[in-house]
C-alpha positions in Angstrom: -51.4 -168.6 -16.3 -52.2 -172.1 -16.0 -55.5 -171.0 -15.4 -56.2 -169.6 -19.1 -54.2 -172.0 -20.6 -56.6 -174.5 -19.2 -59.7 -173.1 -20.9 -57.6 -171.3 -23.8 -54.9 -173.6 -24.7 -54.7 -172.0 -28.4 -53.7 -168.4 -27.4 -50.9 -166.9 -29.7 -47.1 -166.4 -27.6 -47.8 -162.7 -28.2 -51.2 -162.8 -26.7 -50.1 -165.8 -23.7 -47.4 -163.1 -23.2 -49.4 -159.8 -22.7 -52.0 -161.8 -20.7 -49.3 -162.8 -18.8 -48.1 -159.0 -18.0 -51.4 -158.0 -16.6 -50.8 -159.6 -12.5 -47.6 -157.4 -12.5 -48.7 -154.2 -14.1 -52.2 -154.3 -12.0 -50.3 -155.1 -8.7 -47.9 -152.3 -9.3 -50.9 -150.1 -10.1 -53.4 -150.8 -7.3 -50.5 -149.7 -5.1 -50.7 -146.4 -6.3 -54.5 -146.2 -7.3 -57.1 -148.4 -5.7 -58.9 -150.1 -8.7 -59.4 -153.9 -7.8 -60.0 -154.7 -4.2 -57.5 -156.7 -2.0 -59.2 -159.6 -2.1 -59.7 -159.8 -5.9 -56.5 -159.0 -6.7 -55.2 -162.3 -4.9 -57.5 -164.4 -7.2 -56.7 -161.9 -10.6 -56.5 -164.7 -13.1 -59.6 -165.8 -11.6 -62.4 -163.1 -11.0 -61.0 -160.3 -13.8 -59.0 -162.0 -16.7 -61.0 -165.6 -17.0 -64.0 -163.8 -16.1 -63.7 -161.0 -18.6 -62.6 -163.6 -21.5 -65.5 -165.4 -20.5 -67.0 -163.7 -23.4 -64.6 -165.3 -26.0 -67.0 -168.5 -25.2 -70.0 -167.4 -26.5 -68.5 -164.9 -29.7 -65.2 -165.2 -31.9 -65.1 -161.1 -32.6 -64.8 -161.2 -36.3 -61.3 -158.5 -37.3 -62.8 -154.9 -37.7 -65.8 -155.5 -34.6 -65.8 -152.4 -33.3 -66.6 -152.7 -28.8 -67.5 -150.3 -26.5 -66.7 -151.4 -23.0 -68.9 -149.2 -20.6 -67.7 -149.0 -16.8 -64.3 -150.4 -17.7 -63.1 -149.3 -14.3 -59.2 -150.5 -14.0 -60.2 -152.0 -18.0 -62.6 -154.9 -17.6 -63.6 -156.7 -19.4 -61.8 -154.6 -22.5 -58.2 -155.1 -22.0 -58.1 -159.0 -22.2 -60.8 -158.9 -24.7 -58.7 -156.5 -26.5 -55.6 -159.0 -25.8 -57.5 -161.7 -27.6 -58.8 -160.3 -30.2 -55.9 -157.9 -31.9 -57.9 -157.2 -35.1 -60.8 -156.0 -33.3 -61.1 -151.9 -32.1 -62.2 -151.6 -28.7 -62.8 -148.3 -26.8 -62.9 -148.5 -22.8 -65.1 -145.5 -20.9 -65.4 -145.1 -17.5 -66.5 -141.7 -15.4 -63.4 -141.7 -12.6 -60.1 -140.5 -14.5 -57.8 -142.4 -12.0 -59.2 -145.5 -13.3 -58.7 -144.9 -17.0 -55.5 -143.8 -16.5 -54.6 -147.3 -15.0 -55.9 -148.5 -18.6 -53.9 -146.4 -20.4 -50.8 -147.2 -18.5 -51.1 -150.7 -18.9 -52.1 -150.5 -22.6 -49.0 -148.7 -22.9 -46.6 -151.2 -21.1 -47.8 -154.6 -22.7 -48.3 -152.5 -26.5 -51.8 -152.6 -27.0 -53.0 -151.0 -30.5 -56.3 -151.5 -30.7 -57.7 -149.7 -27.5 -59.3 -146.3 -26.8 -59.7 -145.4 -23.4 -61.7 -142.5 -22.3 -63.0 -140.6 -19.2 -66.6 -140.0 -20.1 -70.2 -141.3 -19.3 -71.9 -143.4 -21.9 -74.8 -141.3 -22.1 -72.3 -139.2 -23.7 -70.8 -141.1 -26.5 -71.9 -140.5 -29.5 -70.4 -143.5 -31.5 -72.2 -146.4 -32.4 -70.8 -150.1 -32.1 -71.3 -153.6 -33.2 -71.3 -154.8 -29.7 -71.5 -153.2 -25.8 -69.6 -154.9 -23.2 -70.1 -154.8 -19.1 -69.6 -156.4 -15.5 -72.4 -155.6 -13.7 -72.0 -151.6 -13.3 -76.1 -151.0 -13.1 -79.7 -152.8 -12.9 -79.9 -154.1 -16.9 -83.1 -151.8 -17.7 -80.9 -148.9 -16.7 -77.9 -150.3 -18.7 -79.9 -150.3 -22.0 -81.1 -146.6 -21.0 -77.8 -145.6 -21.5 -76.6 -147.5 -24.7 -79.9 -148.7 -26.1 -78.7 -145.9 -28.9 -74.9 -146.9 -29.4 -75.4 -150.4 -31.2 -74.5 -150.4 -35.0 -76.9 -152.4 -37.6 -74.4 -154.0 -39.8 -73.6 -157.6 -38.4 -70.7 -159.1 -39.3 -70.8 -162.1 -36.0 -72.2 -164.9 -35.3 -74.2 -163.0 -32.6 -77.0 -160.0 -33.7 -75.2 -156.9 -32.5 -76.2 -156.5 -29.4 -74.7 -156.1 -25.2 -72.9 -158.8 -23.6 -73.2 -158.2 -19.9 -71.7 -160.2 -17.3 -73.6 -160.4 -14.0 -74.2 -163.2 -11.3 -77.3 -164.3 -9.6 -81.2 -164.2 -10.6 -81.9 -162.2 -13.7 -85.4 -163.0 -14.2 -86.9 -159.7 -12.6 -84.5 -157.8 -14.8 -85.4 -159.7 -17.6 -89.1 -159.9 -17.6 -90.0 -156.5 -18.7 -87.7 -156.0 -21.1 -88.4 -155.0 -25.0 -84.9 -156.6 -26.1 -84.7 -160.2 -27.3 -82.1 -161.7 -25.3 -80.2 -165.0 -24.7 -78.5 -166.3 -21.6 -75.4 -168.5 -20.6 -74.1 -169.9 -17.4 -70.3 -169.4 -16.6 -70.7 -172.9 -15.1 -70.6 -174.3 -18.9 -67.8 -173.2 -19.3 -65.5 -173.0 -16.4 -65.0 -175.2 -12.9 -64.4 -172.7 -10.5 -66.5 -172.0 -7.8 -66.8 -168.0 -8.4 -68.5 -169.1 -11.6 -71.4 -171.0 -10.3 -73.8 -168.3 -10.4 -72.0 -165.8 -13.0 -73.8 -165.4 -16.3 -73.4 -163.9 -19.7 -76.3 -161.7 -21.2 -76.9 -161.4 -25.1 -79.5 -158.4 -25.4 -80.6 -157.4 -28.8 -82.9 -156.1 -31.0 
């Protein structure tokens, strides 16, 4: 926990505490159901909690934000989004059912309220949301085919509804052709760590 504390020295007990939780309950979890490889499990904090708060940098989700989390796999970056930010509704979808029921167990054990987890594709989802979250599941042209539809118009942030994807490396191809406004930032303005050097946050919008 150190870690967090570090870059998020103002998280509430309840919150520290839940955060805390999630080494434990994953651990116990990827046992049983392989959702986080070996070697990211031993750097957890690291490469799936930091890295999915990574968007509390950029975007303080105002209470009521409704989030879609698309690809959540074992619930990243939802659950420690959903950690952070109590008062905002966030629904997790992934297509394999083993890994969403990882998310509902460990919603379960640490008392999450304000998460929805699902088995379903997003082409399916019918909602719409203020903002679309994601690691890196697809090629970003393909991403915005499948939720280009799902963003809400009312914005109540300090960003433009929109996706916030989190990917590493060169974006520029991905980037060029696109019809969405977008901006970019470097993990590496945020955090030390090495695994951040080349990790980046996407803002895509309309």
């Amino acid at each position: 926990m150190q870690l967090i504390l570090k870059y998020f020295g103002d998280i509430p007990a309840n919150s520290l505490q839940q955060l805390e939780a999630l080494q434990g309950l994953y651990s116990e979890w990827n046992a049983r159901i392989n959702v986080i490889s070996r070697k990211d499990m031993d750097n957890f904090m690291e490469r799936h909690v930091l890295h999915s708060l990574a968007i509390a940098k950029i975007i303080h989700f105002a209470a009521g934000t409704r989030i879609l989390d698309v690809g959540t796999g074992g619930g990243f970056p939802g659950i420690p989004l959903a950690i952070l930010f109590p008062e905002s509704e966030f629904t997790l979808v992934d297509s394999i059912g083993k890994k969403i029921k990882v998310v509902n167990e460990v919603k379960t054990a640490i008392g999450l309220k304000n998460v929805l987890a699902y088995q379903t594709r997003a082409e399916e989802i019918k909602n719409r949301y203020d903002f679309i979250v994601s690691r890196a599941v697809t090629t970003l042209p393909e991403f915005l085919g499948w939720v280009g539809n799902k963003i809400g118009p009312n914005n109540n942030n300090s960003l433009k509804n929109g996706v916030l994807y989190l990917k590493g490396g060169d974006l520029q191809t991905e980037l060029k052709d696109l019809k969405w406004r977008h901006g970019v930032f470097d993990l590496n303005t945020f955090f030390d760590e090495e695994f951040f050097v080349t990790k980046k946050i996407v803002h895509l919008y309309k």
